[in-house]
C-alpha positions as CSV (number, residue, x, y, z in Angstrom):
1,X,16.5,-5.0,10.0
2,X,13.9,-4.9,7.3
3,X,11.4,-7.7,7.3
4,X,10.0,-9.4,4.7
5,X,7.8,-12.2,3.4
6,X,8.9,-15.1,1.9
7,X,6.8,-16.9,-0.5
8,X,8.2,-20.4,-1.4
9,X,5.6,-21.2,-5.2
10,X,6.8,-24.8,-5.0
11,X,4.0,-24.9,-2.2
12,X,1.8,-22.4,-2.8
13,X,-1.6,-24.0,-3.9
14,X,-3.7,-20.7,-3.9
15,X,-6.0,-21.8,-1.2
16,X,-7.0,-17.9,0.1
17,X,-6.2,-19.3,3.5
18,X,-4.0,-16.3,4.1
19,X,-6.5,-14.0,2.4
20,X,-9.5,-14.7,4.9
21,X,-6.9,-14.9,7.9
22,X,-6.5,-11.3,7.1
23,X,-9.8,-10.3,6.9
24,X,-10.8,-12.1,9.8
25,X,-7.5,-10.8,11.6
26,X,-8.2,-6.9,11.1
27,X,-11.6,-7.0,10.8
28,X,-11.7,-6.1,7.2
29,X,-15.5,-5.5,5.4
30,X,-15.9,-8.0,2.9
31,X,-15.0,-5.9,-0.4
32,X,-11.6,-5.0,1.2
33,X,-8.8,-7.4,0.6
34,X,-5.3,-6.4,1.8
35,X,-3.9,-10.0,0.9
36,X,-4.5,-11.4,-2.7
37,X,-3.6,-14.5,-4.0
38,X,-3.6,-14.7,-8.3
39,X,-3.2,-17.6,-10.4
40,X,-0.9,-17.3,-13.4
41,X,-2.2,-19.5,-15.9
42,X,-5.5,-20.4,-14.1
43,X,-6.7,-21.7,-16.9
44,X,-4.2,-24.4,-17.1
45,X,-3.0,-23.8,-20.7
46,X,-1.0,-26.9,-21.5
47,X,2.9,-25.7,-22.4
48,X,2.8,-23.4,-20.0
49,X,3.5,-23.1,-15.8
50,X,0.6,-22.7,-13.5
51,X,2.1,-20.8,-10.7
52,X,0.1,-19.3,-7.9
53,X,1.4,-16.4,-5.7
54,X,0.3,-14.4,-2.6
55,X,1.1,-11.1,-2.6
56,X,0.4,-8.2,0.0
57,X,1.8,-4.6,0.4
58,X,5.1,-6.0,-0.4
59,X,6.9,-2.7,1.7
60,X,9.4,-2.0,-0.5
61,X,12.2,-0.3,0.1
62,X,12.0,2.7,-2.5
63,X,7.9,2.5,-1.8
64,X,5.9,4.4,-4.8
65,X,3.3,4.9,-2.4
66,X,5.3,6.6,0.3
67,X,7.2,8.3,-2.5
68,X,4.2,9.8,-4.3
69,X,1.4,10.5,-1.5
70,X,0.6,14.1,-1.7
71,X,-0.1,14.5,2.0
72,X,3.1,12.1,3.4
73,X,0.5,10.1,5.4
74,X,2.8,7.1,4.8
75,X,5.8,6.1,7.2
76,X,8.6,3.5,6.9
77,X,9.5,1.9,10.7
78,X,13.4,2.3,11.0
79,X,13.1,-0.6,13.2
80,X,11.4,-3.2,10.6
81,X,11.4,-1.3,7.6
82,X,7.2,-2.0,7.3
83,X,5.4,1.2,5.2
84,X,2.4,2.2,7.2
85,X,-0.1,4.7,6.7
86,X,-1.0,7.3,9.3
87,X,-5.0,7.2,9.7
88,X,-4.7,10.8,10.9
89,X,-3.0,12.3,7.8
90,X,-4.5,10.8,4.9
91,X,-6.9,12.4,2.9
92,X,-8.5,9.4,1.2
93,X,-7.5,10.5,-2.6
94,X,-6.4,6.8,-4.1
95,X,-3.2,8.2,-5.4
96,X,-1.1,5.6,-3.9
97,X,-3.4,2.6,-5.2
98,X,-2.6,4.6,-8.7
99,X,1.1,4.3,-8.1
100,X,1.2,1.1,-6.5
101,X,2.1,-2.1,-9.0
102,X,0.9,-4.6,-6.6
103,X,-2.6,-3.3,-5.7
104,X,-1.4,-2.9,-2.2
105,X,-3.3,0.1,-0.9
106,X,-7.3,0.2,-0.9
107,X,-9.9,2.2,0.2
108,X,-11.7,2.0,2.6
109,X,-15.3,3.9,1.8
110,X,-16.7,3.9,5.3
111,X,-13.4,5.5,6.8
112,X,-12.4,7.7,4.1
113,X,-8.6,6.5,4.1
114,X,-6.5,4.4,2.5
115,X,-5.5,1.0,4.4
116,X,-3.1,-1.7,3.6
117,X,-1.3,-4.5,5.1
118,X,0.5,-3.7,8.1
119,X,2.4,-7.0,8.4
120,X,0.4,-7.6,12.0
121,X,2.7,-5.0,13.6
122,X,0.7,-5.0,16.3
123,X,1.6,-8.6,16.9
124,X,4.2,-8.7,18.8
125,X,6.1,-11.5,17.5
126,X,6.6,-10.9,13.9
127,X,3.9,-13.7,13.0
128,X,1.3,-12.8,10.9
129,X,-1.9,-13.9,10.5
130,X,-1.2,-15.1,6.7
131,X,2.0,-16.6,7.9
132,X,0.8,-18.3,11.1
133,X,-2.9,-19.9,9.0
134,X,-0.6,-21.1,5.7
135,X,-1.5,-24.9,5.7
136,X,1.4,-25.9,3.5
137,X,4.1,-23.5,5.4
138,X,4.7,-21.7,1.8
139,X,4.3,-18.1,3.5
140,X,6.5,-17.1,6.3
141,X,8.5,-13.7,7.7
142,X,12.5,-12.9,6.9
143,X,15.0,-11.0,6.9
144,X,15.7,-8.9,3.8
145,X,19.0,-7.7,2.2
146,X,18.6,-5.3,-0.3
147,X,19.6,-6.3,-3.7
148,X,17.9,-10.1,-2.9
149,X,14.9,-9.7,-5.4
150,X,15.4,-12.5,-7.2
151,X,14.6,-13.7,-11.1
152,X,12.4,-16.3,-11.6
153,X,11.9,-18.6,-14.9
154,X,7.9,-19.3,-15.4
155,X,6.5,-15.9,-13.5
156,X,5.1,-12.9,-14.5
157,X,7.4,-9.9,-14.2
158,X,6.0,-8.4,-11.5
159,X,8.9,-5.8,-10.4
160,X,9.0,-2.3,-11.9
161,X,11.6,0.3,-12.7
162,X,13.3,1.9,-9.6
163,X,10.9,-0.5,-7.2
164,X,12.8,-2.9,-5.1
165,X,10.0,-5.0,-2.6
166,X,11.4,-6.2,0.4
167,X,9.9,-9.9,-1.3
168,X,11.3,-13.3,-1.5
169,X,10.6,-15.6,-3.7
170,X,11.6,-18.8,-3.3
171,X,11.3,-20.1,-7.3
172,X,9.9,-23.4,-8.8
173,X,12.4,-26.7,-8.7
174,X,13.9,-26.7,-12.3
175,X,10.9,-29.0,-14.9
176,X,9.0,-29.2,-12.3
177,X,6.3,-26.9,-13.7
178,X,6.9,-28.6,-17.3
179,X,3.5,-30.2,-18.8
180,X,4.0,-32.5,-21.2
181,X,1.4,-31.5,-23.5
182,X,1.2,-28.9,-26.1
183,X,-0.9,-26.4,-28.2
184,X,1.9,-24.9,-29.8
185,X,1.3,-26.8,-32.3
186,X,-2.5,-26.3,-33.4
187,X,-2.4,-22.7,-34.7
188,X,-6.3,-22.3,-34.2
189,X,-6.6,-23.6,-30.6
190,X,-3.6,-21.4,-30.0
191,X,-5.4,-18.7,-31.3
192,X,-8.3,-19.4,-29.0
193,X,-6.6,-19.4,-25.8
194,X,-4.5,-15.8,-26.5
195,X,-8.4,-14.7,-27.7
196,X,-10.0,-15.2,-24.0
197,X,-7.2,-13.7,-22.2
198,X,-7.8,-10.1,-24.3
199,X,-10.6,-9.6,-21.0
200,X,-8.6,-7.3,-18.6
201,X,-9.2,-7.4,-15.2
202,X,-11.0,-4.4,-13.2
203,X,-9.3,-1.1,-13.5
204,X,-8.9,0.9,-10.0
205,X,-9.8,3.6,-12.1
206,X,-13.5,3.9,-14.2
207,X,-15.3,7.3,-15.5
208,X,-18.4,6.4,-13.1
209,X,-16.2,6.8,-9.7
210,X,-13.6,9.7,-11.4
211,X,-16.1,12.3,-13.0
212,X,-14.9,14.8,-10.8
213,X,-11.4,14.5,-11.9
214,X,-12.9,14.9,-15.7
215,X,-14.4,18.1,-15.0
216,X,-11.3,19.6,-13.3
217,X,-9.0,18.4,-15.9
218,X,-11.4,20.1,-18.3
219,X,-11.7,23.4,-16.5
220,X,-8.2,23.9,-15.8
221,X,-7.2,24.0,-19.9
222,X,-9.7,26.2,-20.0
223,X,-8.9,28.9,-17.7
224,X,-5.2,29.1,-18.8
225,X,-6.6,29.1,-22.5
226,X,-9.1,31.7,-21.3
227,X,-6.3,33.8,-19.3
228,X,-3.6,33.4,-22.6
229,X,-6.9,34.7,-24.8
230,X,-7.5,37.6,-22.5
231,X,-3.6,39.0,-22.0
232,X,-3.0,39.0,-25.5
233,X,-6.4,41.6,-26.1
234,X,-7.8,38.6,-28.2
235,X,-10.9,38.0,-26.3
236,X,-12.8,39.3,-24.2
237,X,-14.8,37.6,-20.7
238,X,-16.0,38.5,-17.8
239,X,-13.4,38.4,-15.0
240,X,-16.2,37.3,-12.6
241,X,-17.1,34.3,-14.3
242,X,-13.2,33.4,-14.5
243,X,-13.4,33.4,-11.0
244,X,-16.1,31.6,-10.2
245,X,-15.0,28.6,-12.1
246,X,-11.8,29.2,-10.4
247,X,-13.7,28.3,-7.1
248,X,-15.5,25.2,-8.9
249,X,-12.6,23.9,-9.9
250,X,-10.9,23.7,-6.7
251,X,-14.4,22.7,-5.3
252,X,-14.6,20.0,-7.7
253,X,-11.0,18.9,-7.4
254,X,-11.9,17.8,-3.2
255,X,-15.1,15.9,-4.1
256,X,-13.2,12.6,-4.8
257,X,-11.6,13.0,-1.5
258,X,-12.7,10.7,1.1
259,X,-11.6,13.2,4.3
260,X,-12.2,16.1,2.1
261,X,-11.6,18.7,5.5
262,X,-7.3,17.7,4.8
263,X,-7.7,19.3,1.7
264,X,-4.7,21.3,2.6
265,X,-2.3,18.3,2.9
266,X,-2.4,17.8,-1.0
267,X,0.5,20.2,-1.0
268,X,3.0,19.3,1.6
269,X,4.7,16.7,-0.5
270,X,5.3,19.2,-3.6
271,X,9.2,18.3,-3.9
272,X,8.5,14.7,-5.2
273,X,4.7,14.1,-5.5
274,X,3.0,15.4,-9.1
275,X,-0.3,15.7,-7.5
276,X,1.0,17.9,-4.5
277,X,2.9,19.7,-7.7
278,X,-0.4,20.1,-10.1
279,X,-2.4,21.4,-6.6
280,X,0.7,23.9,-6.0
281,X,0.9,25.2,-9.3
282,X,-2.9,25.8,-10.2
283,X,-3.0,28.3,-6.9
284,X,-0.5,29.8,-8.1
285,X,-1.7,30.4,-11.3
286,X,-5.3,30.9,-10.3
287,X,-4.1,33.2,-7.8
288,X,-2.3,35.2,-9.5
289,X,-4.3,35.4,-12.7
290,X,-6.9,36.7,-10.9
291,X,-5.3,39.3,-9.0
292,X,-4.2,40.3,-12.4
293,X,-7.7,40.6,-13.6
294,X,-9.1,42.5,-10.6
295,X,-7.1,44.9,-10.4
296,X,-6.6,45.6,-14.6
297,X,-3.3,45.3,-14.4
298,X,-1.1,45.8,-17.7
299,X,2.5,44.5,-17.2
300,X,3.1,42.2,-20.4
301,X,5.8,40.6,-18.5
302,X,3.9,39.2,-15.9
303,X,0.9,37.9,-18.0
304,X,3.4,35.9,-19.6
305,X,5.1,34.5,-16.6
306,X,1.4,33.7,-14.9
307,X,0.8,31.8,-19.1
308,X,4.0,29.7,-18.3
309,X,3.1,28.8,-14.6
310,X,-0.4,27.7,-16.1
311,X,1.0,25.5,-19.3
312,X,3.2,24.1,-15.9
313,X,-0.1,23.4,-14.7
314,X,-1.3,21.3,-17.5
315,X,1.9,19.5,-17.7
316,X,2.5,18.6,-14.2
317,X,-1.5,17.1,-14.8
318,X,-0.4,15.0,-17.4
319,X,2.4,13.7,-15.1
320,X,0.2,12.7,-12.6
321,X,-1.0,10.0,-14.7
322,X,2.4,8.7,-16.2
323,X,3.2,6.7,-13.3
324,X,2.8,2.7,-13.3
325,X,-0.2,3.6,-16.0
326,X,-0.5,2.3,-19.8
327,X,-0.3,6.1,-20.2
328,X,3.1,6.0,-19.8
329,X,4.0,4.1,-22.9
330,X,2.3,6.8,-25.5
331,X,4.8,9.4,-25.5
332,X,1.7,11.7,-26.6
333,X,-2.4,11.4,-25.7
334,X,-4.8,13.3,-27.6
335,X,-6.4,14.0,-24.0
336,X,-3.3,15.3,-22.5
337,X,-4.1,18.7,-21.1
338,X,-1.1,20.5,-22.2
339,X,-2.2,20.0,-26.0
340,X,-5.3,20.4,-25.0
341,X,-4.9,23.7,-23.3
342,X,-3.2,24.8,-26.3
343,X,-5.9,24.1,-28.7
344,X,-8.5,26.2,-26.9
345,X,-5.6,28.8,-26.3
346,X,-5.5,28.9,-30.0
347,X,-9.4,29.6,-30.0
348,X,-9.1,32.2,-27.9
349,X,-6.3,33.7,-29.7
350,X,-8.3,33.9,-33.3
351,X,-5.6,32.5,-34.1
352,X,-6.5,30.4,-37.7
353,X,-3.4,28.7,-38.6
354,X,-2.7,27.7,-34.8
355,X,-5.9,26.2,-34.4
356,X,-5.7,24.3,-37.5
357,X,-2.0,23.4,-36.6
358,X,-3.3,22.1,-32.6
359,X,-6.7,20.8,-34.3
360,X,-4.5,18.6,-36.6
361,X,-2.0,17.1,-34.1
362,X,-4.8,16.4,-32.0
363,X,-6.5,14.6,-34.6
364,X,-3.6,12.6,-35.7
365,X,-2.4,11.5,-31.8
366,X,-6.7,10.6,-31.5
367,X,-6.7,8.7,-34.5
368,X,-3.4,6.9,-34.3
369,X,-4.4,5.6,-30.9
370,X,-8.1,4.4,-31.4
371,X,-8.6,0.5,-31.7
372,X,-11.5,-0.4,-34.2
373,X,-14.1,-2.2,-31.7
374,X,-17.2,-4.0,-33.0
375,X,-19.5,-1.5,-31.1
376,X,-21.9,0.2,-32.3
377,X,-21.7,2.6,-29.4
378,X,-17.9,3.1,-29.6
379,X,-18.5,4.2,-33.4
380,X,-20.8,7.0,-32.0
381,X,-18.9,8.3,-29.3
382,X,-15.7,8.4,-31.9
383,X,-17.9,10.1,-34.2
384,X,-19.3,12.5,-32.5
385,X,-15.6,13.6,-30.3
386,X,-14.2,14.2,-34.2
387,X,-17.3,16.0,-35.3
388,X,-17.8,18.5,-32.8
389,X,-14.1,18.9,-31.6
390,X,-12.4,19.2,-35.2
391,X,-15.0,19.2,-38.3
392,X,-17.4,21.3,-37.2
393,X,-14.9,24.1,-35.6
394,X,-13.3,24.0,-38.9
395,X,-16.6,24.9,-40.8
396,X,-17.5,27.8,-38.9
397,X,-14.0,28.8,-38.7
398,X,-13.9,29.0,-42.0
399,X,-17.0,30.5,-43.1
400,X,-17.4,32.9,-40.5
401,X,-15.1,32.8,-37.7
402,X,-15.7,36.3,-35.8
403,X,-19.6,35.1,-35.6
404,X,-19.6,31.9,-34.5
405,X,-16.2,32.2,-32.3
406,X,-18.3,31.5,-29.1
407,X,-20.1,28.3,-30.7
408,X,-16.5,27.1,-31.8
409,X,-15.1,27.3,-28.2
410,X,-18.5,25.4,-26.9
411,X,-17.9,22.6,-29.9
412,X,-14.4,21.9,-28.8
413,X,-15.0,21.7,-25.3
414,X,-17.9,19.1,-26.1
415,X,-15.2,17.0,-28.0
416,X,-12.3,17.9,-25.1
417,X,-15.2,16.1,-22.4
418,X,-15.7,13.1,-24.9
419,X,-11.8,12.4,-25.6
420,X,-11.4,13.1,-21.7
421,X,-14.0,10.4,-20.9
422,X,-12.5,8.2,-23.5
423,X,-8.9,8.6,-21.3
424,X,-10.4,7.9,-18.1
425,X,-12.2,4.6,-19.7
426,X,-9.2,3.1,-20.7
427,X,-7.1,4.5,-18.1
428,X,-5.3,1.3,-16.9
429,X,-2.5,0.9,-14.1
430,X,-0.4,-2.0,-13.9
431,X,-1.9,-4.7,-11.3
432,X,-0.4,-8.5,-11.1
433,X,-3.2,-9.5,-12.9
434,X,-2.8,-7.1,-15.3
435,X,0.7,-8.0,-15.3
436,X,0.6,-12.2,-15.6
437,X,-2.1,-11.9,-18.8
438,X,0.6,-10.0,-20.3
439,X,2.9,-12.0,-19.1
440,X,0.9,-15.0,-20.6
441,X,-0.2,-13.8,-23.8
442,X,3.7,-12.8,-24.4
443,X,5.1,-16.5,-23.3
444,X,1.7,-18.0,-25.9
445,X,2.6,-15.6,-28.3
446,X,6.6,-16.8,-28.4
């Protein structure tokens, strides 16, 4: 039977009681929370419900984690359907906090894993800490049929596509929730309110902690552009320097693991994980590309096939980042590695018309996408990615393009980096909080 928790929000006051039970019940460091409790409409916006909601790894039964973890270190318990995570088989690389809507898994910087609520399985009797410490009784442990998930008036949407937690909610009594005052009605205070909520919360993700995974998803557009350049006579490199940023990239790709020795895991779960299908195909491709190089070898077929298993490379990159993210709702990034793979493949190619072709879709999906901020700094950093990834190129391309073909490879590359940062800034994946300002800014909005 799978178990669940049922949350009755009629008397949930958002007291953390069930939070620091918790912590204090598996020993949990004080940045580690596998229980949190959000407020929708903590500010108490008059006109609208102020709902408060506990939520831990909800152990759904279609998990993303479980679904998505390159090195299957998670389980479901046929007995009580709980998703844990095997301590022995994880390799620390934050994927499944990535794919996770409800902020379930975190990690755990002194271990090197990911942990998350086990529902007190080692307790015996199916009674949680967070269930047994709730003062008002509005947490306890069920039964759950799937296909029980039900809609609620006056809460954020918290369920995603093809996610079903094993959660009940028991809903708010009907106007029980209804304040009787009103800002609808004062355009300017109105205003105000949607104005303070345009603060997202913290991103799982930031530039600082996920530099490595910048530099690999720089390097690896450039080697397939490199290896495309090279097959069709177009340019010429040394073969030894291809390989030895081969070697850094893999190296670099295992820095932001936290049990980097399990390495080798990343590709056991390559029918259904993206990651374990981007780590697959770039050894392939590396592989084989480099065989091809050491050893001179001429077969036109084959340098084509190895092209198309690195453009797979790029794109099964791109998908890593589609899942639960605001990525997925451009249908086209300027960062994307596939175009960005073919934009230095165009380079490498002398090819003038492509690159001007690339250069200009790549402008137009950067352009379309940027948000004009009252920063001085942002004005820089957008300057400087269009001058030395598109302007400049174009210059030298057109005055003299055999000369300075190095210097335009090194220019694009500087504004690939700065549009790369710029994706990994704003990277964003889909947390309840993230969810209820949404939420709250649409219900504000109507």
């Amino acid at each position: 039977m799978q178990k669940c928790f049922v949350l009755d929000l009629n008397k949930c006051t958002g007291c953390e009681s069930c939070n620091i039970a918790c912590k204090n019940e598996n020993n949990l460091p004080a940045n580690i929370n596998w229980r949190q409790v959000t407020v929708f409409n903590e500010n108490r916006i008059p006109d609208i419900p102020v709902v408060s909601y506990s939520i831990a790894c909800n152990h759904c039964i279609d998990a993303p984690c479980m679904v998505n973890c390159p090195a299957l270190a998670y389980q479901k318990d046929n007995e009580t359907g709980v998703v844990n995570i095997d301590k022995d088989k994880c390799m620390g690389c934050n994927y499944c906090q990535w794919v996770c809507p409800y902020d379930a898994p975190t990690y755990n910087e002194s271990l090197g894993i990911m942990q998350k609520c086990t529902m007190c399985s080692h307790r015996k009797d199916y009674n949680p800490a967070c269930v047994a410490v709730c003062p008002t009784g509005a947490l306890k442990i069920g039964d759950y049929t799937r296909g029980e998930t039900d809609e609620m008036e006056g809460r954020p949407d918290i369920w995603r596509e093809n996610i079903e937690p094993a959660l009940i909610l028991k809903p708010l009594k009907q106007h029980s929730y209804t304040p009787r005052a009103s800002i609808r009605q004062d355009e300017k205070l109105l205003n105000g309110f949607i104005g303070r909520l345009e603060r997202k919360p913290n991103s799982s993700v930031s530039l600082k902690t996920e530099w490595p995974l910048l530099m690999f998803t720089i390097c690896v557009p450039l080697l397939v552009a490199a290896f495309t350049g090279f097959t069709a006579n177009a340019y010429a490199f040394s073969k030894y320097l291809y390989m030895i940023l081969g070697i850094a990239c893999m190296g670099i790709s295992t820095i932001h693991l936290g049990q980097r020795q399990r390495f080798m895991r990343a590709v056991l779960n390559w029918r259904n994980s993206w990651l374990s299908k981007e780590i697959v195909l770039f050894s392939l491709f590396y592989g084989c590309s480099s065989l091809y190089l050491l050893f001179n070898l001429e077969q036109s077929i084959l340098s084509i096939i190895i092209c198309i298993i690195g453009f797979a490379t790029l794109f099964s990159m791109d998908r890593v980042y589609h899942v639960n993210s605001n990525v997925s709702k451009s249908k086209i990034h300027s960062a994307f590695t596939v175009i960005t793979g073919l934009y230095i493949a165009a380079v490498f190619l002398y090819h003038f018309y492509f690159i001007l072709i690339i250069g200009a879709i790549k402008l137009f999906f950067y352009l379309s996408r940027k948000i004009v901020k009252d920063s001085i700094e942002d004005f820089l950093w957008t300057a400087a990615r269009i001058l030395s990834g598109f302007i400049l190129p174009v210059i030298l391309l057109i005055n003299s393009p055999e000369k300075f073909k190095s210097m335009i490879i090194i220019l694009i590359i500087i504004g690939e980096v700065l549009d790369r940062a710029e994706f990994y800034r704003d990277l964003e994946f889909m947390r309840p909080q993230t969810m209820a300002l949404n939420e709250l800014k649409k219900m504000l909005s109507g």
